[in-house]
Structures are given as C-alpha cells and as structure tokens.
OpenMM code with the backbone's topology and positions (N, CA, C; nanometers):
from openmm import Vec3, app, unit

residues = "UNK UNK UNK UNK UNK UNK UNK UNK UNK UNK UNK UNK UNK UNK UNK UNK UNK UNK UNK UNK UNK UNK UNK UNK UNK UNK UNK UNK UNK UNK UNK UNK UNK UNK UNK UNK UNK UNK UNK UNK UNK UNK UNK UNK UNK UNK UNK UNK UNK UNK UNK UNK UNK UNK UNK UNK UNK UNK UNK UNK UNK UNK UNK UNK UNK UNK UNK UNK UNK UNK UNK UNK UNK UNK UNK UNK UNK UNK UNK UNK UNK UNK UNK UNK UNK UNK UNK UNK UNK UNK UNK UNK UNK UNK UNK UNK UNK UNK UNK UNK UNK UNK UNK UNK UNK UNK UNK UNK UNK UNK UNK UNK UNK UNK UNK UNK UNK UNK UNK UNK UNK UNK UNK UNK UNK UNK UNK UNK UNK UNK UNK UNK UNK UNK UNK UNK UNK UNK UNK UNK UNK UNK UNK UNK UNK UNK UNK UNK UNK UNK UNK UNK UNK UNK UNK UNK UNK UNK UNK UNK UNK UNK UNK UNK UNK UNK UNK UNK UNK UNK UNK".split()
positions = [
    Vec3(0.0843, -0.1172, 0.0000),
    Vec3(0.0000, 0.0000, 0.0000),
    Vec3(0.0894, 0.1243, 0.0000),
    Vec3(0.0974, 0.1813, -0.0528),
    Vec3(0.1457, 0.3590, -0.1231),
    Vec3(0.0631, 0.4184, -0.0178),
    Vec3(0.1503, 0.5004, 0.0548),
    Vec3(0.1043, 0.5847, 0.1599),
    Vec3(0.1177, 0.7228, 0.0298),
    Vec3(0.0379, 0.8444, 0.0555),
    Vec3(0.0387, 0.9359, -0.0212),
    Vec3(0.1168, 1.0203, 0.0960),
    Vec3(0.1713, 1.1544, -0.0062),
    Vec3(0.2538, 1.2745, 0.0476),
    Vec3(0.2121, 1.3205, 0.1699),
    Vec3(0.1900, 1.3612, 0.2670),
    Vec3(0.1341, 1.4458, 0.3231),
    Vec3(0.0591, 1.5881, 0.3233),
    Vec3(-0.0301, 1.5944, 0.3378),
    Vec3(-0.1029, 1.7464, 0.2938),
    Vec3(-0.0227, 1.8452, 0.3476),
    Vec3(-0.0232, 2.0033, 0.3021),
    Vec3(0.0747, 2.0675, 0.3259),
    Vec3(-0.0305, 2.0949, 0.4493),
    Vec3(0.0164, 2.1794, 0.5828),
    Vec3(-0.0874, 2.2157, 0.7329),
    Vec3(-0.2008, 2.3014, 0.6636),
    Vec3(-0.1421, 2.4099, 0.5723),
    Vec3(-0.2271, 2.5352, 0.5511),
    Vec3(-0.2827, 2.5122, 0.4460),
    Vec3(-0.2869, 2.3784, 0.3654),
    Vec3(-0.3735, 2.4096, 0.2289),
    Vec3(-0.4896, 2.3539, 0.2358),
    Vec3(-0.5327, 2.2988, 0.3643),
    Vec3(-0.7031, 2.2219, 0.3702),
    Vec3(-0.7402, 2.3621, 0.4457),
    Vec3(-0.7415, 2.4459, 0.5735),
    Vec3(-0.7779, 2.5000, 0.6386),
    Vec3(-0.6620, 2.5552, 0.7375),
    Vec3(-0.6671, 2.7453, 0.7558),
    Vec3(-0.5573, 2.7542, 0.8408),
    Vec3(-0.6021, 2.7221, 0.9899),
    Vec3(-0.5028, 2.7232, 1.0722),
    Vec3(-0.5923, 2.7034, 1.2339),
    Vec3(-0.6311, 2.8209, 1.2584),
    Vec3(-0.7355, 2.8078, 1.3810),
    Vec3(-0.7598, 2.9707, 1.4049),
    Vec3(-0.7245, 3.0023, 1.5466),
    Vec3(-0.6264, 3.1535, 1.5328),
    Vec3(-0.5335, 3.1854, 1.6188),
    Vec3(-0.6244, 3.3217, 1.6508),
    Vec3(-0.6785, 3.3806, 1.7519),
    Vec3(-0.7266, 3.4970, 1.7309),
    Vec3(-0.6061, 3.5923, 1.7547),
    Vec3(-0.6572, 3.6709, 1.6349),
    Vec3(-0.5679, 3.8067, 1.5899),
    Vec3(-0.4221, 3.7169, 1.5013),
    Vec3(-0.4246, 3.6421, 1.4666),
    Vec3(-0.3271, 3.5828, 1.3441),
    Vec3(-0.3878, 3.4960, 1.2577),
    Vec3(-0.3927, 3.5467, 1.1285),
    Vec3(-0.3937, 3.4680, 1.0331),
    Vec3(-0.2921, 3.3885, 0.9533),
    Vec3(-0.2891, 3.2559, 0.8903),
    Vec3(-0.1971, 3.2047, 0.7889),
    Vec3(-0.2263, 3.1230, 0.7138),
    Vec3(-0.2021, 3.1569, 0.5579),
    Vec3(-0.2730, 3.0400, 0.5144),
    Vec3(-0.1360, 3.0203, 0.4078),
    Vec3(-0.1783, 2.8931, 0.3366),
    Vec3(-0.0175, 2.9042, 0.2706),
    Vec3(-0.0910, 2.8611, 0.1234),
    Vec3(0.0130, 2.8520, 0.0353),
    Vec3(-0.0238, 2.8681, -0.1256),
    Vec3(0.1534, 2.7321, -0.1788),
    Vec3(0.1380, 2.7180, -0.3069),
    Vec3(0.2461, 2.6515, -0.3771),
    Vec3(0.2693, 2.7787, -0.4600),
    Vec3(0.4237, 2.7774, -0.4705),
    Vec3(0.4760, 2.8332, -0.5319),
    Vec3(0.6058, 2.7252, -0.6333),
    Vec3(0.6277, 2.8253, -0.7321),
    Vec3(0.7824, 2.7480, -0.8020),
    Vec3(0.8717, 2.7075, -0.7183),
    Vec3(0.8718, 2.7491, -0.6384),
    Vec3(1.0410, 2.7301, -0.5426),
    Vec3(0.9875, 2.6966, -0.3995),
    Vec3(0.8466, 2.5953, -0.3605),
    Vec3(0.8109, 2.6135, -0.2764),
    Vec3(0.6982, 2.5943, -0.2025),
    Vec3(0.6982, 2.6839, -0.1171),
    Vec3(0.5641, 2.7380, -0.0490),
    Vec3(0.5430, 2.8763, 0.0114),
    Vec3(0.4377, 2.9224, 0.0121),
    Vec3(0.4475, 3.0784, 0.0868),
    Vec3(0.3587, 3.1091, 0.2047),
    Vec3(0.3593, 3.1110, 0.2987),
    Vec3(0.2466, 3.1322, 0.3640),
    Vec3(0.2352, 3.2655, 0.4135),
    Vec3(0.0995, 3.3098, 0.3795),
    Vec3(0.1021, 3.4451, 0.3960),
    Vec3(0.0593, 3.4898, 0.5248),
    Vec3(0.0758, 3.5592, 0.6210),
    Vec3(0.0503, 3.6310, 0.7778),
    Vec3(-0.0366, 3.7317, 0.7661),
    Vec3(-0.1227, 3.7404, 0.8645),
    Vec3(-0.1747, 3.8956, 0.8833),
    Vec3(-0.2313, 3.8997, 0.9993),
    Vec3(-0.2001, 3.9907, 1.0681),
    Vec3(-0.2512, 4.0516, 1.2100),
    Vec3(-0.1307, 4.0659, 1.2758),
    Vec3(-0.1734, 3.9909, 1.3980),
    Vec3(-0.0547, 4.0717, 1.4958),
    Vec3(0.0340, 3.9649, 1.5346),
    Vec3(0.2161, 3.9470, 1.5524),
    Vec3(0.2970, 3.8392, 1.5847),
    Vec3(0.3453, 3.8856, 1.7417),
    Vec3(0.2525, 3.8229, 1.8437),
    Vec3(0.3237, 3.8483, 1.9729),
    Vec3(0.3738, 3.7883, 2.0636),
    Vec3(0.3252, 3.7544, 2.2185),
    Vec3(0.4069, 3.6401, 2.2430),
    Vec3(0.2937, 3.5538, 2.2713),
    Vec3(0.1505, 3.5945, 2.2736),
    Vec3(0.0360, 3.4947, 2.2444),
    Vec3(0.0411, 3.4505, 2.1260),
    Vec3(0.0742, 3.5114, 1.9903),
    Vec3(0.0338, 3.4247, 1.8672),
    Vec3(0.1538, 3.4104, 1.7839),
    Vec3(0.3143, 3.4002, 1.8676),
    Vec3(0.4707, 3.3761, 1.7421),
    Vec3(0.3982, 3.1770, 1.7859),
    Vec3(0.4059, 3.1876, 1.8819),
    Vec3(0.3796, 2.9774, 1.9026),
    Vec3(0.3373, 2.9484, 1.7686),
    Vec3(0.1886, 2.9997, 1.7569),
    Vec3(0.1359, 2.9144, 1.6218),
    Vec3(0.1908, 2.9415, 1.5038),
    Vec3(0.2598, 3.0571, 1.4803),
    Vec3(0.3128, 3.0886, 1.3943),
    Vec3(0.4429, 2.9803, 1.3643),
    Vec3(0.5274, 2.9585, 1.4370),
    Vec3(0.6232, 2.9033, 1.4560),
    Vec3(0.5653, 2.7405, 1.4587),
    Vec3(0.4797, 2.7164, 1.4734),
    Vec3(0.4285, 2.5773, 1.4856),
    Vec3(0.4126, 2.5476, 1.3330),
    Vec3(0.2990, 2.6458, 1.2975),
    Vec3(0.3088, 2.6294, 1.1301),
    Vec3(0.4336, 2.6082, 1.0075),
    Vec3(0.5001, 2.6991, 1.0485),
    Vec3(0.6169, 2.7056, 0.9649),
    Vec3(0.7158, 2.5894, 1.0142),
    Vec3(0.7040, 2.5308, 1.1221),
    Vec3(0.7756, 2.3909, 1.1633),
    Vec3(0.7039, 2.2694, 1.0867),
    Vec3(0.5540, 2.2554, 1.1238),
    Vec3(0.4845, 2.1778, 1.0128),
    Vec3(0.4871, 2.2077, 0.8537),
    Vec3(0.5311, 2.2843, 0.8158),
    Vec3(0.5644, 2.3315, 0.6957),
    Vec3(0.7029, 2.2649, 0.6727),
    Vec3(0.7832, 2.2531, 0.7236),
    Vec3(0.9145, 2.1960, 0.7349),
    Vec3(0.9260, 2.0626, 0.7587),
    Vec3(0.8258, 1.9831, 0.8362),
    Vec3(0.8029, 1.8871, 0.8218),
    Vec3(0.7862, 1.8160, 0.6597),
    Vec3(0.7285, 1.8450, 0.5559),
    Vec3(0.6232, 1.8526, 0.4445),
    Vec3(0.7857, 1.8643, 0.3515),
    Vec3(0.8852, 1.9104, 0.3724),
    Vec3(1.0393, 1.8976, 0.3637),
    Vec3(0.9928, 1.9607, 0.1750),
    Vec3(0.9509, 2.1028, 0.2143),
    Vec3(0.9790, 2.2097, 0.0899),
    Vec3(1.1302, 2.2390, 0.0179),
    Vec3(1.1173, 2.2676, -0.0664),
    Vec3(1.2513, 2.3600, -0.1308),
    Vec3(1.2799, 2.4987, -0.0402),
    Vec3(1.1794, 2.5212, -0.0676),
    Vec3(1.2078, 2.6786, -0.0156),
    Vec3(1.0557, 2.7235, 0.0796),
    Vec3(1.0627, 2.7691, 0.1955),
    Vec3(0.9491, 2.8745, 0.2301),
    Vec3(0.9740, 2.9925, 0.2633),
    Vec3(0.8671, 3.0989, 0.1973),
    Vec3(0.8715, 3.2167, 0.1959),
    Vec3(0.7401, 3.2632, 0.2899),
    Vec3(0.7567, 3.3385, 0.4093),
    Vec3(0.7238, 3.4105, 0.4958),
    Vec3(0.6636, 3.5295, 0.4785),
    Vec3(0.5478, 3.5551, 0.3869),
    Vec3(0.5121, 3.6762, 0.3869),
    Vec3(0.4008, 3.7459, 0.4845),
    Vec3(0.5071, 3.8750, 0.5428),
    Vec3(0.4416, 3.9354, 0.6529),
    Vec3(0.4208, 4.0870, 0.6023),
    Vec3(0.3874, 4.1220, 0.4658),
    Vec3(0.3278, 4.2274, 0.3965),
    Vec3(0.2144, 4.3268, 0.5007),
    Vec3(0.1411, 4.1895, 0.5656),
    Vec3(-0.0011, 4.2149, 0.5755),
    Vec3(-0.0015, 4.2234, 0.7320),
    Vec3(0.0943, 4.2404, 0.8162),
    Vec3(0.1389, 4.1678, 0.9827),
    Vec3(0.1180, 4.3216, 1.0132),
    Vec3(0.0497, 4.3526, 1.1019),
    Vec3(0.0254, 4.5125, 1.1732),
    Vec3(0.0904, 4.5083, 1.3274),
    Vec3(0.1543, 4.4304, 1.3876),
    Vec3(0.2375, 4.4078, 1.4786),
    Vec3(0.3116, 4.3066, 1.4959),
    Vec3(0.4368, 4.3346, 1.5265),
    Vec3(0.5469, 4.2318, 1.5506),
    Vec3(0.6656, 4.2582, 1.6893),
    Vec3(0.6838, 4.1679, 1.7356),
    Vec3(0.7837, 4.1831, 1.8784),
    Vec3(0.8927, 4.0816, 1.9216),
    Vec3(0.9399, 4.0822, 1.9808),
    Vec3(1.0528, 4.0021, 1.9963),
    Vec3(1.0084, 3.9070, 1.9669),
    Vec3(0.9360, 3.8308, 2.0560),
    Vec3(0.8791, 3.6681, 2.0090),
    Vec3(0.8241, 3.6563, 1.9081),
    Vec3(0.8219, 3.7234, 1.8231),
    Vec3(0.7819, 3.6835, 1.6921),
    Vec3(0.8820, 3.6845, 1.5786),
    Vec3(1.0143, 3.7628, 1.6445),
    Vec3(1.1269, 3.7991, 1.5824),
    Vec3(1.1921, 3.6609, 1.6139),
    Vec3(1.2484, 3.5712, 1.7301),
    Vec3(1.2971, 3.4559, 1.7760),
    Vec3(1.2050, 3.3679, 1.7402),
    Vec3(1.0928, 3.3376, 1.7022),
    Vec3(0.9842, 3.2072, 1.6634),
    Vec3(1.0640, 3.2169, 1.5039),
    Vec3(1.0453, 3.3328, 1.4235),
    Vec3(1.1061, 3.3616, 1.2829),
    Vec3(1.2744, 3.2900, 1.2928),
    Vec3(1.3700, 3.3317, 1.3914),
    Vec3(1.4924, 3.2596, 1.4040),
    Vec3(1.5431, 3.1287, 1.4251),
    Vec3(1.4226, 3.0872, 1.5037),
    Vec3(1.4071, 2.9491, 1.4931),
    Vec3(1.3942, 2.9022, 1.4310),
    Vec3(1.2402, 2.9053, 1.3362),
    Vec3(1.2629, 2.8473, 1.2314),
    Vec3(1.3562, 2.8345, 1.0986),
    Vec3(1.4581, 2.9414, 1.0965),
    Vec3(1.5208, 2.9692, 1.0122),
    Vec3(1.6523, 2.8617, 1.0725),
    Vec3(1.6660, 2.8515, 1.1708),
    Vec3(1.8046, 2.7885, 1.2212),
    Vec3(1.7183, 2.6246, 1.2118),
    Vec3(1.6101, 2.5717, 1.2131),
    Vec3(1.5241, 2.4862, 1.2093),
    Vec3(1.5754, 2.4212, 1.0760),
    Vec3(1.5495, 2.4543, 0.9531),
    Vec3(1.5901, 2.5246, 0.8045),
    Vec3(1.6826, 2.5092, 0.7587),
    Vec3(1.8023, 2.5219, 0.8575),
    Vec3(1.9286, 2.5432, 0.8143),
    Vec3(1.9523, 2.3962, 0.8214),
    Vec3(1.9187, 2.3536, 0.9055),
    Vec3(1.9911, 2.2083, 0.9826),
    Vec3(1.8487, 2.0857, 0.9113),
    Vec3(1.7743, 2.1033, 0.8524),
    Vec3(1.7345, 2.0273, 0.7861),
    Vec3(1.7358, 2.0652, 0.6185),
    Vec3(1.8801, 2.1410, 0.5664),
    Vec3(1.9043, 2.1798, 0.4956),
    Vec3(1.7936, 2.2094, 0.3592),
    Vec3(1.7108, 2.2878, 0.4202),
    Vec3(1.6204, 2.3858, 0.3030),
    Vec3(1.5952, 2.5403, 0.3669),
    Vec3(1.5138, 2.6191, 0.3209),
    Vec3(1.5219, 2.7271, 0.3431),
    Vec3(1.3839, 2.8333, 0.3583),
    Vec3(1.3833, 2.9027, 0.5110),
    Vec3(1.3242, 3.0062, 0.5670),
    Vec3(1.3734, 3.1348, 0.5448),
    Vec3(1.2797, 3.1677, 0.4317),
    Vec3(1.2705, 3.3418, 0.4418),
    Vec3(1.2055, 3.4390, 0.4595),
    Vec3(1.2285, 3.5254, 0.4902),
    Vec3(1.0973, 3.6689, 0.5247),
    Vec3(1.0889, 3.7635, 0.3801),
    Vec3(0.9806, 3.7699, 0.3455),
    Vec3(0.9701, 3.8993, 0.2068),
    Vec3(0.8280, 3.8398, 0.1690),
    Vec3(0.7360, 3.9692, 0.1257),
    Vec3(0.7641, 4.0806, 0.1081),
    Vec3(0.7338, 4.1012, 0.2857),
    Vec3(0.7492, 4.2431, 0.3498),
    Vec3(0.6808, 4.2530, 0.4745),
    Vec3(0.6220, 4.3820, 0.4706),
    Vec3(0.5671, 4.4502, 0.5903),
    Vec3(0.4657, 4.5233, 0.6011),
    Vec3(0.5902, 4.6742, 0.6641),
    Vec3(0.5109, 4.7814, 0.6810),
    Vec3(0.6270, 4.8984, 0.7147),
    Vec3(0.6546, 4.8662, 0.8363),
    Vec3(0.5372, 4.8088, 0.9435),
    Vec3(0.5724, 4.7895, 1.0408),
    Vec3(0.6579, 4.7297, 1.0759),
    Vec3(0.6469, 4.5980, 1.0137),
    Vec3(0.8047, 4.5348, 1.0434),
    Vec3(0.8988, 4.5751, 0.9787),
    Vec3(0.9235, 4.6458, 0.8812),
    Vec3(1.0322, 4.7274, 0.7966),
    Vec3(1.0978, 4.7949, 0.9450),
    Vec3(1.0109, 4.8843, 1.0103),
    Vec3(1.0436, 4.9830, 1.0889),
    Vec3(1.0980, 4.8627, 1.2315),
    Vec3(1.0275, 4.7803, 1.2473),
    Vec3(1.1098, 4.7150, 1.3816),
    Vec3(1.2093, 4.6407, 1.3408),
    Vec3(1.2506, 4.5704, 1.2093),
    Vec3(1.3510, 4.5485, 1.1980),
    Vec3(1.4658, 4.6401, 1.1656),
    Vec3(1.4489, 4.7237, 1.1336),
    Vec3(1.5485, 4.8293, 1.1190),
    Vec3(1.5724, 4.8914, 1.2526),
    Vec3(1.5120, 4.9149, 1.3204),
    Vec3(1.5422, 4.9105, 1.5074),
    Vec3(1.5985, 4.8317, 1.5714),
    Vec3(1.5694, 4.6530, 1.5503),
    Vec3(1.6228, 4.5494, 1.6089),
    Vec3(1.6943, 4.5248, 1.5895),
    Vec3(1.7230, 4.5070, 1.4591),
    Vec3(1.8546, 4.4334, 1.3522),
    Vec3(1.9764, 4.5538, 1.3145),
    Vec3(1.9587, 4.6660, 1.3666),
    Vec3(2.0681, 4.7642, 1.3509),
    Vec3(2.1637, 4.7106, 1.4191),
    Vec3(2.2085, 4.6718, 1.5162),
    Vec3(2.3391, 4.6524, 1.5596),
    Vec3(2.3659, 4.4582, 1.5220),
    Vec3(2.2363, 4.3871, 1.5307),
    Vec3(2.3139, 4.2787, 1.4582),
    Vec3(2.2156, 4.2264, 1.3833),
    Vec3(2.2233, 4.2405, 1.2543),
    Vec3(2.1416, 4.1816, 1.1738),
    Vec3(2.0696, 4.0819, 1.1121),
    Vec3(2.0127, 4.0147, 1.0819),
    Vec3(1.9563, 3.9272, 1.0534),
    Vec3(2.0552, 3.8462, 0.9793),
    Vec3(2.0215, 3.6731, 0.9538),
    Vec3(2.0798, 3.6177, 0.8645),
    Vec3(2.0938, 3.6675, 0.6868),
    Vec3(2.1345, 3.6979, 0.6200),
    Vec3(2.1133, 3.7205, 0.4811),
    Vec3(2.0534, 3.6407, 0.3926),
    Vec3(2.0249, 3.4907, 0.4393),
    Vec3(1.9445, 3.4292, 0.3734),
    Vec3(1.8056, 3.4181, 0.4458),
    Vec3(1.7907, 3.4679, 0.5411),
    Vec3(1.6744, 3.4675, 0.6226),
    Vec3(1.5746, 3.5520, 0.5303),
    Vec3(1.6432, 3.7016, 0.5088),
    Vec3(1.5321, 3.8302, 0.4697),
    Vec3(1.5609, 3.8305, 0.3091),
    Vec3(1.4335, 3.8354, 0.2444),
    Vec3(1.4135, 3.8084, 0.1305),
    Vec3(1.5087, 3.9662, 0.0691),
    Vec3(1.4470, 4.0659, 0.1265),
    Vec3(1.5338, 4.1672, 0.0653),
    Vec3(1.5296, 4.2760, 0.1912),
    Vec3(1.6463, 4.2745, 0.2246),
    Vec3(1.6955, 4.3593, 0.3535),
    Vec3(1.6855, 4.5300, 0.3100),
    Vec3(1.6554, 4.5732, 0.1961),
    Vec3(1.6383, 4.7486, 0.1929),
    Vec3(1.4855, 4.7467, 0.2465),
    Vec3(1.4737, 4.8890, 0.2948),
    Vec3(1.3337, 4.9155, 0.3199),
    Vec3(1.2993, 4.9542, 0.2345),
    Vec3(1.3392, 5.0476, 0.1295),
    Vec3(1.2569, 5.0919, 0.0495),
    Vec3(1.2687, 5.2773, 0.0472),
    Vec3(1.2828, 5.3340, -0.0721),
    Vec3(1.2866, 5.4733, -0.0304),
    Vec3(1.2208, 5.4942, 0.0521),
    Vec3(1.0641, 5.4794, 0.0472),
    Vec3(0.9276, 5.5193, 0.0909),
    Vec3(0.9329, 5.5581, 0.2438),
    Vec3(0.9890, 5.4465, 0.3023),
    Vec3(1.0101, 5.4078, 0.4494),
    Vec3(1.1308, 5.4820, 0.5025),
    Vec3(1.1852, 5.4572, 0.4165),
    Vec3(1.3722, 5.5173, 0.4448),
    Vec3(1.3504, 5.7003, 0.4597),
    Vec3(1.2437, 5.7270, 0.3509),
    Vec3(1.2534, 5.9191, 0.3936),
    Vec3(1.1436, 5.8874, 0.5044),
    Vec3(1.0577, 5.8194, 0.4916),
    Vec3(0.9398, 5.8943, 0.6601),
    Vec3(0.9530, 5.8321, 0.7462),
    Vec3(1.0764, 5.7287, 0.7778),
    Vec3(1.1777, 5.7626, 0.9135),
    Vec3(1.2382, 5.8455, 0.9329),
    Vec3(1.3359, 5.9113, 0.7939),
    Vec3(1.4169, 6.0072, 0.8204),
    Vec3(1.3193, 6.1684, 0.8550),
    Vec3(1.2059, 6.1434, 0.8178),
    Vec3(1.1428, 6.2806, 0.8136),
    Vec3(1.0781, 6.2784, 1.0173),
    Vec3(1.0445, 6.1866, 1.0072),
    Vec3(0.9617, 6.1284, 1.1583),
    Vec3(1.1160, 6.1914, 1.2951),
    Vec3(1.2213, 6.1488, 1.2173),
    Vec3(1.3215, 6.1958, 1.3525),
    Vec3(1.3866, 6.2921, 1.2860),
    Vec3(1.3041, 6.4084, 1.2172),
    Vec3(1.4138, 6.5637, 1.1990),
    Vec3(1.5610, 6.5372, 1.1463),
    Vec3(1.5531, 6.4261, 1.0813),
    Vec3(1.7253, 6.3932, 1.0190),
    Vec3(1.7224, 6.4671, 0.9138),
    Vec3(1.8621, 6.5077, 0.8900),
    Vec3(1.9163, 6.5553, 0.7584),
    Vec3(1.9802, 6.4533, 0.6851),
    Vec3(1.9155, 6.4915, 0.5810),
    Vec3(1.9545, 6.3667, 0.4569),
    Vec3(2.0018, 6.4141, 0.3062),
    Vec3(2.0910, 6.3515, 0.2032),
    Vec3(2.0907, 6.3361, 0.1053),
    Vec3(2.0100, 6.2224, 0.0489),
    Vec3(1.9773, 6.2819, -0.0682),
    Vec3(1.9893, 6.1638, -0.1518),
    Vec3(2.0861, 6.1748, -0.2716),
    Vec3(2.1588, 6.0281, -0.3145),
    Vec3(2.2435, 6.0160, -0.4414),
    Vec3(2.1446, 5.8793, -0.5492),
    Vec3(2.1958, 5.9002, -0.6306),
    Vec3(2.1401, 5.7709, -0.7185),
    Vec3(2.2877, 5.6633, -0.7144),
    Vec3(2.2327, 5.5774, -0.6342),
    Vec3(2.3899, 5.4313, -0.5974),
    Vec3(2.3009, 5.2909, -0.5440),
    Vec3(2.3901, 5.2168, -0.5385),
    Vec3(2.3147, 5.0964, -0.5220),
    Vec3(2.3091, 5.1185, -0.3664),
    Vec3(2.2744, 4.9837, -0.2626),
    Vec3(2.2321, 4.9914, -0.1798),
    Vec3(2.3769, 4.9950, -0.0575),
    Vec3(2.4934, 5.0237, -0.1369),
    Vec3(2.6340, 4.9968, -0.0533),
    Vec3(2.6610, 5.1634, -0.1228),
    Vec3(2.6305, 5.2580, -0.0847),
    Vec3(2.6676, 5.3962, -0.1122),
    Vec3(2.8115, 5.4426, -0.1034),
    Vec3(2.8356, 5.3667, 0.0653),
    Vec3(2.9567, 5.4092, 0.1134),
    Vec3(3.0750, 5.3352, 0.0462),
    Vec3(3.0531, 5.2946, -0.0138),
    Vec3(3.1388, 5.2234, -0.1264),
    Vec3(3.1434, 5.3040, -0.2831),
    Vec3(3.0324, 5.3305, -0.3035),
    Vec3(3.0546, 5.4225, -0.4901),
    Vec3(3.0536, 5.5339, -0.4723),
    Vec3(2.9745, 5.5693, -0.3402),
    Vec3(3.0322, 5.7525, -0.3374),
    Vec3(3.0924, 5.7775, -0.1979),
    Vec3(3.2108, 5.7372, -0.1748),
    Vec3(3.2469, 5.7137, -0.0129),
    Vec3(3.2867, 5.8695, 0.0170),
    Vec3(3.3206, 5.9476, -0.0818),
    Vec3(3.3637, 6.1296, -0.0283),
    Vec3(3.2350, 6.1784, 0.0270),
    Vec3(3.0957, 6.1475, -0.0496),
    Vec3(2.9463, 6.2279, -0.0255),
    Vec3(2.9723, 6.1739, 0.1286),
    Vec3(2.9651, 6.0495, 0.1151),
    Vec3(2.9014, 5.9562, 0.2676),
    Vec3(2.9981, 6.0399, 0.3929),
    Vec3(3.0957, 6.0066, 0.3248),
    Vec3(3.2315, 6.1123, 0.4471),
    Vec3(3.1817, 6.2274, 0.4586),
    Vec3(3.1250, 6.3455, 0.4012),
    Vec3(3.0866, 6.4925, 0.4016),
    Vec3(2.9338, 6.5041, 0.4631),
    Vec3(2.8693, 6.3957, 0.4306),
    Vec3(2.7230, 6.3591, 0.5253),
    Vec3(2.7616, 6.3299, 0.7035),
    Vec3(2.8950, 6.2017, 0.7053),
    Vec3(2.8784, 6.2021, 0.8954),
    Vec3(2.9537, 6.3551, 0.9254),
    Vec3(3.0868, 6.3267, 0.8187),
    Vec3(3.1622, 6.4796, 0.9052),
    Vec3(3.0441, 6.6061, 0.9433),
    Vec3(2.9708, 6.6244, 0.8682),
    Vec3(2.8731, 6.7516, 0.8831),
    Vec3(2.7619, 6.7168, 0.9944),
    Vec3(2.7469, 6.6078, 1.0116),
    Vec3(2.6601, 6.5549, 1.1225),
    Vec3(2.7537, 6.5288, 1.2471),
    Vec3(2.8669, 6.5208, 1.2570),
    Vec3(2.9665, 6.5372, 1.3611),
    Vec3(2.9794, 6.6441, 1.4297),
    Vec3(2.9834, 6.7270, 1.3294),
    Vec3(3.0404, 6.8579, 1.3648),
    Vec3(2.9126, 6.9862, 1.3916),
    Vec3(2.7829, 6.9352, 1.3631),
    Vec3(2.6574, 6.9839, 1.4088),
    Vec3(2.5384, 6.9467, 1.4678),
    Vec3(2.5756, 6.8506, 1.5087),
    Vec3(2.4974, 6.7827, 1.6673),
    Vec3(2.5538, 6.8356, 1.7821),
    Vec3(2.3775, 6.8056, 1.7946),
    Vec3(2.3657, 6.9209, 1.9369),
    Vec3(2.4585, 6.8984, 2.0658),
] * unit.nanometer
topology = app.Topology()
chain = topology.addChain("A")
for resn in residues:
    res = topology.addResidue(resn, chain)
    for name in ("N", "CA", "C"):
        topology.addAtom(name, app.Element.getBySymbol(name[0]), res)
C-alpha cells in the first residue's frame, strides 16, 4: 500500500489563532504562507508551529510573507529565528519577504546593531518610501544620491561629508 505525500498544514484549512492569520499557497520554489494581524508572544507559538509543520512537508524553499502583519515583537522575531536555524539544519530554506512597514520599521530598530541572517530576509532594503518617513519622523538631515544599496562604497567622499557635517553639528 502507497502511503500518499502528506497534505501541506495550511492548504485544507488555516488554524484559528485569534488576531493571526496564515494560510499558505504553492509556489515554483516552494511554499508561501502568507501572515496577517498581529505576531506576539500569544500568537509567534502558532506561527512558529506552522512554519515547523511546513518543514516537516520537507519544501525547497518557504517564503514568509508578513506584507499584511500590523504588529510584531521580539517573540515573533525569535519564533522567525528558529525556524530559520530549524531550516538550516534540515538543509532547506526560511525566508521573510515581502513585509509590512511595520516590520520594515522594527527590523530596522532590532537588527541595527546585529542583523539578521542574509538568507533569512528576502530583501533587507526598506525601500525609499520608508527610508525618507523615518528620516522625516526623527528631523534627520539627509541626502539623496542615485547608488546601489552599498553607497559608502561608490560615493564614499558624499558619505564622508554627510557624517563629518553631522559630527560637527549635533547638538
């Protein structure tokens, strides 16, 4: 008797988590399951449960989209690391993209001094959009140049004349 594949968790029905949604889809390279509501330390568990049963189901690739996520916090940041270190060691792959501003904005808070894995985040820029109405939200002075996303590398004199002038005129 031929046992069949296993169903993927999210493609009969997602569970219901109040205030988190997930449901997941097939993709080329995969699977995606998409998030929406809030990741806290009541609802990273199921989150993290899913994407472990998802790993079970032994994908190519899963993609994490939290486009649609209107809150996120530590435990939802470490349930995401887990599974990614989960991932690693059953050699396939956990990533985050597209995500929502909110988490744009807490990962760019959290992950400033140590950043995320590089294969974890589907694409680590925020985005102009986000990038000026942070900079506008905290009264920063800014350029803009047209360069890829390593500035301080193709125009390293601008980048030098941007901190020196911010050195030398803070309060």
């Amino acid at each position: 008797m031929n046992a069949a594949a296993p169903p993927y968790p999210g493609d009969a029905s997602p569970r219901p988590v109040p205030g988190l949604r997930i449901t997941g889809q097939r993709t080329p390279d995969g699977r995606t399951l998409r998030v929406s509501g809030e990741i806290d330390l009541h609802t990273a568990p199921a989150l993290e449960a899913e994407i472990c049963a998802y790993l079970r189901c032994r994908p190519a690739a899963i993609t994490v989209d939290l486009s649609a996520v209107t809150f996120i916090d530590c435990s939802g940041l470490n349930a995401l690391l887990r599974c990614h270190a989960r991932a690693v060691h059953e050699r396939t792959t956990v990533r985050i993209g597209p995500v929502s501003a909110t988490v744009a904005r807490f990962r760019a808070l959290v992950c400033a001094l140590h950043p995320l894995p590089g294969d974890l985040v589907q694409d680590q820029a925020l985005g102009a959009p986000v990038e000026r109405f942070e900079a506008q939200r905290a009264h920063s002075h800014t350029i803009e140049i047209n360069s890829s996303h390593v500035a301080m590398i193709s125009h390293p004199g601008t980048v030098t004349r941007l901190i020196e002038d911010a050195a030398t005129t803070a309060p």
